[in-house]
PyMOL commands that place a pseudoatom at each C-alpha (Angstrom):
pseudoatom trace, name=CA, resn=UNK, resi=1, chain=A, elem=C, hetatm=0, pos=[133.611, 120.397, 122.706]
pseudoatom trace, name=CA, resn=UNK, resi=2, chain=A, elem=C, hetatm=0, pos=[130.643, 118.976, 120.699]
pseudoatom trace, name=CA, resn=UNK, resi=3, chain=A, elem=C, hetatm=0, pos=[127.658, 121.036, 119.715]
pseudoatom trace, name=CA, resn=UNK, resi=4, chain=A, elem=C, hetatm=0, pos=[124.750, 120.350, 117.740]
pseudoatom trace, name=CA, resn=UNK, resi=5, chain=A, elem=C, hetatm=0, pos=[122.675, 122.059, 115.033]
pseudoatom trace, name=CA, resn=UNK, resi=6, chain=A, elem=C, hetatm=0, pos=[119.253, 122.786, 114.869]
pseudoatom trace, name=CA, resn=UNK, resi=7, chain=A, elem=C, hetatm=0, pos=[118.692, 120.373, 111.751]
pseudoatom trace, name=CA, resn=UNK, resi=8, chain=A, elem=C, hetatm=0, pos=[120.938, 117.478, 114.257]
pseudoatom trace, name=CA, resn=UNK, resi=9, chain=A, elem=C, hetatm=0, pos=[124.222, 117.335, 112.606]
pseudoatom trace, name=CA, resn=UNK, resi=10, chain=A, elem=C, hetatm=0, pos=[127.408, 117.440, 115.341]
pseudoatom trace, name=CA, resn=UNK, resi=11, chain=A, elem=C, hetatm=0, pos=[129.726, 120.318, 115.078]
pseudoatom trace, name=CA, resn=UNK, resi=12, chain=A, elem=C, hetatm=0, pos=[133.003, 120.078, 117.115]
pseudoatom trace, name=CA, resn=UNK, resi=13, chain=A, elem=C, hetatm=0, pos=[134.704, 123.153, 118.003]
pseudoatom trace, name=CA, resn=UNK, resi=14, chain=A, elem=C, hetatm=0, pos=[137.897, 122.944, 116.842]
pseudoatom trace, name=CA, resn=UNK, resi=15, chain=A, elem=C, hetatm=0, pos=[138.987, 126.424, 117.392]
pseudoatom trace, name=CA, resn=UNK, resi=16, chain=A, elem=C, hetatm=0, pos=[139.595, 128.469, 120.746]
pseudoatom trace, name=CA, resn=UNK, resi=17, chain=A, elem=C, hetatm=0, pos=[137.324, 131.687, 119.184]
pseudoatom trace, name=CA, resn=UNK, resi=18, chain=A, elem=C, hetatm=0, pos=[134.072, 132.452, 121.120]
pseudoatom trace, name=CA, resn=UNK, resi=19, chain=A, elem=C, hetatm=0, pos=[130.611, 131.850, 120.057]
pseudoatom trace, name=CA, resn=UNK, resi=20, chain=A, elem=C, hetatm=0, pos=[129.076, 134.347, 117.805]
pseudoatom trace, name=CA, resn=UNK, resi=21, chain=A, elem=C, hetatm=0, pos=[128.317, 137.652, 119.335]
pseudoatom trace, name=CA, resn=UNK, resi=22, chain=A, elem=C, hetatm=0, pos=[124.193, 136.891, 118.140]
pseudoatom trace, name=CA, resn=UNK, resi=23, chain=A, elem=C, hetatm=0, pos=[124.356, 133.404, 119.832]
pseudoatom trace, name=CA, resn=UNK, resi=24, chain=A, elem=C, hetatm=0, pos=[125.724, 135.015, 122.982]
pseudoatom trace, name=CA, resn=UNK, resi=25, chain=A, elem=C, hetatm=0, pos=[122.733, 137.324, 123.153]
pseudoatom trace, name=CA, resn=UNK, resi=26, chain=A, elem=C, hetatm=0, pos=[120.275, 134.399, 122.472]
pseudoatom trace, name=CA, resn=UNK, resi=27, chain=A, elem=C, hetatm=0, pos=[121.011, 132.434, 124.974]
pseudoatom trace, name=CA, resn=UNK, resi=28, chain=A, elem=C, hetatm=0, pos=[121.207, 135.951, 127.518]
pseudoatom trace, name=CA, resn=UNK, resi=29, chain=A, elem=C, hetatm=0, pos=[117.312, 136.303, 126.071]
pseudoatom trace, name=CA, resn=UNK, resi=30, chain=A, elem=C, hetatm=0, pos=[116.415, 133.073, 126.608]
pseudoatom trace, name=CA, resn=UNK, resi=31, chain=A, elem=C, hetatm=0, pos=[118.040, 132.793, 130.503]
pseudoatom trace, name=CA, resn=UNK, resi=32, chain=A, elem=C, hetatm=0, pos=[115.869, 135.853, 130.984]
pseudoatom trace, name=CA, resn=UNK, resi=33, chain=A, elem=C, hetatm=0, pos=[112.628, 134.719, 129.515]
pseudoatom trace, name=CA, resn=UNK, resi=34, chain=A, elem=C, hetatm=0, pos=[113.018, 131.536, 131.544]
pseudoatom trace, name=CA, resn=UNK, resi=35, chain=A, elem=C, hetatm=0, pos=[113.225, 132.946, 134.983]
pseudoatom trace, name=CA, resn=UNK, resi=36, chain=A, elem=C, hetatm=0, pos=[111.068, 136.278, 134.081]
pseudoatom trace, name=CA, resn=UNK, resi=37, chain=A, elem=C, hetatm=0, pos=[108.238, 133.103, 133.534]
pseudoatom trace, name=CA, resn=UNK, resi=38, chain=A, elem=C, hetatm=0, pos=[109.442, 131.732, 136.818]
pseudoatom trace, name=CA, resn=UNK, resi=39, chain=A, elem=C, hetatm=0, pos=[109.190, 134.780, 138.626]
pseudoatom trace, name=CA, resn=UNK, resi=40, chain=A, elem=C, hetatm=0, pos=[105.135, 135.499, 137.212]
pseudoatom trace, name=CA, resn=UNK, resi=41, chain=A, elem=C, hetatm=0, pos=[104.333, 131.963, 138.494]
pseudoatom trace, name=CA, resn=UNK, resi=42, chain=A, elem=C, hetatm=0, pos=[105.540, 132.613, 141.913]
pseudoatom trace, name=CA, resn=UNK, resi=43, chain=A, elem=C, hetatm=0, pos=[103.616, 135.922, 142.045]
pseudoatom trace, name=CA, resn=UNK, resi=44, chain=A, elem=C, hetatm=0, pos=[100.303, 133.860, 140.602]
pseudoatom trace, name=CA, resn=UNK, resi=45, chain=A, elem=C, hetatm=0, pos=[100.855, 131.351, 143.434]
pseudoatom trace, name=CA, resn=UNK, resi=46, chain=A, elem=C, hetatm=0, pos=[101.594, 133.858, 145.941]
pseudoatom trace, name=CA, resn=UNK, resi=47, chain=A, elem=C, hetatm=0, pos=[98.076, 135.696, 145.033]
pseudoatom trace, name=CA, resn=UNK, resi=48, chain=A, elem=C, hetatm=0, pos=[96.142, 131.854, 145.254]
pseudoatom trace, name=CA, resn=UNK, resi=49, chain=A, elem=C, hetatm=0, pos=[97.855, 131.051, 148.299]
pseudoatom trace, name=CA, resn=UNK, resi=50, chain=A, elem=C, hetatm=0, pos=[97.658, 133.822, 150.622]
pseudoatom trace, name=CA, resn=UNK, resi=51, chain=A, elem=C, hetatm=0, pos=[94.670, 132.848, 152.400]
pseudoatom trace, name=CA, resn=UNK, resi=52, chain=A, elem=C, hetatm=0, pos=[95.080, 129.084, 152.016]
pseudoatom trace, name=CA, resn=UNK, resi=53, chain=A, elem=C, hetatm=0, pos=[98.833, 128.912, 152.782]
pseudoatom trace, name=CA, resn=UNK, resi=54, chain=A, elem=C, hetatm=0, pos=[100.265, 131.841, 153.871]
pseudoatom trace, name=CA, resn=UNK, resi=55, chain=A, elem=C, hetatm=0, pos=[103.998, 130.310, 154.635]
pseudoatom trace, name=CA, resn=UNK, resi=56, chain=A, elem=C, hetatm=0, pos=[103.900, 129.094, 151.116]
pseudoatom trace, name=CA, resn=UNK, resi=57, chain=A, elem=C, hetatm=0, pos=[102.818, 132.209, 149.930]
pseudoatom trace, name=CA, resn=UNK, resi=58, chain=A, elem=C, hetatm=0, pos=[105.127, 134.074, 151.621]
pseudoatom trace, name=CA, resn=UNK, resi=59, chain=A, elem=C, hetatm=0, pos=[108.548, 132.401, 150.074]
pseudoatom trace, name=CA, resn=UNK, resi=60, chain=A, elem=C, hetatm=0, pos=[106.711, 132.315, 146.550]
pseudoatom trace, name=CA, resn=UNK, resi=61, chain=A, elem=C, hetatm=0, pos=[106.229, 136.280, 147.370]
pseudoatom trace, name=CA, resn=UNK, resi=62, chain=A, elem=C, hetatm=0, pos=[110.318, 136.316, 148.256]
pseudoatom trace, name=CA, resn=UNK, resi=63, chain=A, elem=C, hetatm=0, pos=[111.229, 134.881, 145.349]
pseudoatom trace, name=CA, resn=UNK, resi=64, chain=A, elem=C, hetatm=0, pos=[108.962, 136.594, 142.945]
pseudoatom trace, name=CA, resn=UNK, resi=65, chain=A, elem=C, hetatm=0, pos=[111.134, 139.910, 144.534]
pseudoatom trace, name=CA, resn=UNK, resi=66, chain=A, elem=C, hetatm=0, pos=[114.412, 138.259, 144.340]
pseudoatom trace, name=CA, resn=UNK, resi=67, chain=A, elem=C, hetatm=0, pos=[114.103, 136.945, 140.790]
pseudoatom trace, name=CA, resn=UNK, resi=68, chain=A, elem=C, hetatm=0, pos=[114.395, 140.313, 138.635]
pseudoatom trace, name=CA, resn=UNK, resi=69, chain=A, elem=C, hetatm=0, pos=[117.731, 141.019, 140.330]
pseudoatom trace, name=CA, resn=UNK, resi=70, chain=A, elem=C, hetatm=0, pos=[118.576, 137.792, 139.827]
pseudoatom trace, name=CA, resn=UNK, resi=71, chain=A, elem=C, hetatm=0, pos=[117.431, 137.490, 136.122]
pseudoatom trace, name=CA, resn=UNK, resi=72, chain=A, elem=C, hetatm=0, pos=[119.588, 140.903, 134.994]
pseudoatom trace, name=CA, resn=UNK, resi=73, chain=A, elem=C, hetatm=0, pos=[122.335, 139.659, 137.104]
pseudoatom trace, name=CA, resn=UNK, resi=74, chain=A, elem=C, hetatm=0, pos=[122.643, 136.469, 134.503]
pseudoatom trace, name=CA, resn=UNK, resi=75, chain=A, elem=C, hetatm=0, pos=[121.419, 138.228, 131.648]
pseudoatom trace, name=CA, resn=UNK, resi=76, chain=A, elem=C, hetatm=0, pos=[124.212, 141.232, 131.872]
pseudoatom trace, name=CA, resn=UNK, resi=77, chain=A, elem=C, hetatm=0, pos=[126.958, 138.545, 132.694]
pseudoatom trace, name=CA, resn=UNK, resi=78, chain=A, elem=C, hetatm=0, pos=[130.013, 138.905, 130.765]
pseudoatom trace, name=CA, resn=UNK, resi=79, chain=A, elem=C, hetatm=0, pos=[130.574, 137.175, 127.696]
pseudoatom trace, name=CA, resn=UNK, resi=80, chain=A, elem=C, hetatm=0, pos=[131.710, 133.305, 127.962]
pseudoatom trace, name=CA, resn=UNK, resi=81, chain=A, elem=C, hetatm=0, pos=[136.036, 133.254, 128.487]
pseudoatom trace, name=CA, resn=UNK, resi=82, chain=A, elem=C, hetatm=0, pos=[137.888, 132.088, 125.730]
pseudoatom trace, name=CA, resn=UNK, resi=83, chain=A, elem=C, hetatm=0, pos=[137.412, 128.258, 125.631]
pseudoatom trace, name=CA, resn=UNK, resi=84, chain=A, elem=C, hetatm=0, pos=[141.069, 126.434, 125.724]
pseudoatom trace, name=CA, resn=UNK, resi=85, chain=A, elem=C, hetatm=0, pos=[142.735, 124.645, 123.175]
pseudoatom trace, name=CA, resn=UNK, resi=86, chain=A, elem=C, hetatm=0, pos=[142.429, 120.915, 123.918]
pseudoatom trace, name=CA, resn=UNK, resi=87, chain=A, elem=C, hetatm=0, pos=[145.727, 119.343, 124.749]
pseudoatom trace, name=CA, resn=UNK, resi=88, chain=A, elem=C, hetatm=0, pos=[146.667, 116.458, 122.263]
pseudoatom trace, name=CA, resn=UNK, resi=89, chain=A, elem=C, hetatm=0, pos=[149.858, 117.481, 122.002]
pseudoatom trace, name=CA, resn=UNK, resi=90, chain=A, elem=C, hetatm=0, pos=[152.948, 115.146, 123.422]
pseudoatom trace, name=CA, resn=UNK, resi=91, chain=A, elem=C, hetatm=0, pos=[154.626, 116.331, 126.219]
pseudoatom trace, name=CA, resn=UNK, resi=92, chain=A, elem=C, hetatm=0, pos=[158.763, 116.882, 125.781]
pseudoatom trace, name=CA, resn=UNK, resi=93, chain=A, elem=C, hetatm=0, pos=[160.306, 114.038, 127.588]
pseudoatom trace, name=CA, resn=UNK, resi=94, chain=A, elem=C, hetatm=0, pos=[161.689, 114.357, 130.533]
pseudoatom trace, name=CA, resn=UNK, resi=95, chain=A, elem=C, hetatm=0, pos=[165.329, 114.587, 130.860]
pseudoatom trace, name=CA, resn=UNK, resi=96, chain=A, elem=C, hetatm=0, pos=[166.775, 112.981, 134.280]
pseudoatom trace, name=CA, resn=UNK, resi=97, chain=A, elem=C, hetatm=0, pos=[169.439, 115.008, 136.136]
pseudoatom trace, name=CA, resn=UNK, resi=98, chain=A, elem=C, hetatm=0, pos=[172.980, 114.338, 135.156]
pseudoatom trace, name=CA, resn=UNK, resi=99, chain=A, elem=C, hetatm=0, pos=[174.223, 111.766, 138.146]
pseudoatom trace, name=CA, resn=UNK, resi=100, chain=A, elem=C, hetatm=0, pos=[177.311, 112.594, 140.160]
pseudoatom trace, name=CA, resn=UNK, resi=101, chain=A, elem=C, hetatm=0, pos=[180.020, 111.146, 138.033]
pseudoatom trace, name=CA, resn=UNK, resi=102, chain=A, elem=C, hetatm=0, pos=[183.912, 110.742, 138.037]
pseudoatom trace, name=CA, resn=UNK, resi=103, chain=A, elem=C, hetatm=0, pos=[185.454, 113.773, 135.908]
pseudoatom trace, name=CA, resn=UNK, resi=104, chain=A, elem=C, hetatm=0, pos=[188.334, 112.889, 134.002]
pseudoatom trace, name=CA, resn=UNK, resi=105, chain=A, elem=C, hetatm=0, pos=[190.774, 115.398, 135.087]
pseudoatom trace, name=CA, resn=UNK, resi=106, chain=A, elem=C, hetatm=0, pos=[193.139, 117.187, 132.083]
pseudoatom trace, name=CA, resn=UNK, resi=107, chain=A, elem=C, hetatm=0, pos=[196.280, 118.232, 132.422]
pseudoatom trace, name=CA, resn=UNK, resi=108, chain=A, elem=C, hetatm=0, pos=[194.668, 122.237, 133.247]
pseudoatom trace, name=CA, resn=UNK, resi=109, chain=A, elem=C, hetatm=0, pos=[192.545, 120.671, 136.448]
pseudoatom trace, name=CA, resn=UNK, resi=110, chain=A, elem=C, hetatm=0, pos=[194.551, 119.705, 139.332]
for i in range(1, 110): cmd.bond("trace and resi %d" % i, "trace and resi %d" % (i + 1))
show_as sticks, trace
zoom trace
C-alpha cells in the first residue's frame, strides 16, 4: 500500500498496524464536512427551485433529509480492519501423492 505525505514524499506501509487513531478521526471529520456541505446546497436549491421546478426541488428537499443520517452513519463507522500482510512469501511445494507401487514383501508379510 503506498501513501503519500503532505510535503510529497511516498511512504509504503510495510506493516499490518492501523492508521493512527488522529488520522482515523480526520478523515471521519472531513467525510462529514463534505456531505454536511452537500446537504446545505441541496436545501439552498430546494428553497430557489420550489416555484421554478418543483420536481427538482422536491428530490433536492429528499436528499437534504436523507443526508444527516447518512453523514453520522459514515462518520460513526468503525475503525478501518486490520490491513493484511502482503504475500511475497513462496509457497511450500507441492508434494504429489505417492503412486500405487509394488511392495517388496519381507519375510513377516505373506
Amino acid at each position: 500500500m503506498q501513501r503519500t505525505k503532505r510535503n510529497g514524499a511516498e511512504v509504503f506501509r510495510i506493516t499490518g498496524a492501523r492508521m493512527g487513531l488522529e488520522e482515523d478521526v480526520r478523515g471521519r471529520q472531513r467525510r462529514y464536512v463534505i456531505s454536511m456541505t452537500i446537504r446545505t446546497l441541496s436545501v439552498v436549491a430546494t428553497v430557489l427551485l420550489w416555484n421554478v421546478e418543483r420536481h427538482v426541488a422536491i428530490v433536492t428537499l429528499a436528499a437534504g433529509l436523507l443526508l444527516p443520517y447518512i453523514a453520522v452513519v459514515i462518520a460513526n463507522a468503525g475503525r478501518e480492519s486490520t490491513p493484511s500482510l502482503p504475500s511475497h512469501f513462496v509457497p511450500a511445494p507441492v508434494r504429489p501423492a505417492l503412486e500405487d507401487g509394488n511392495l517388496n514383501k519381507t519375510s513377516d508379510q505373506s
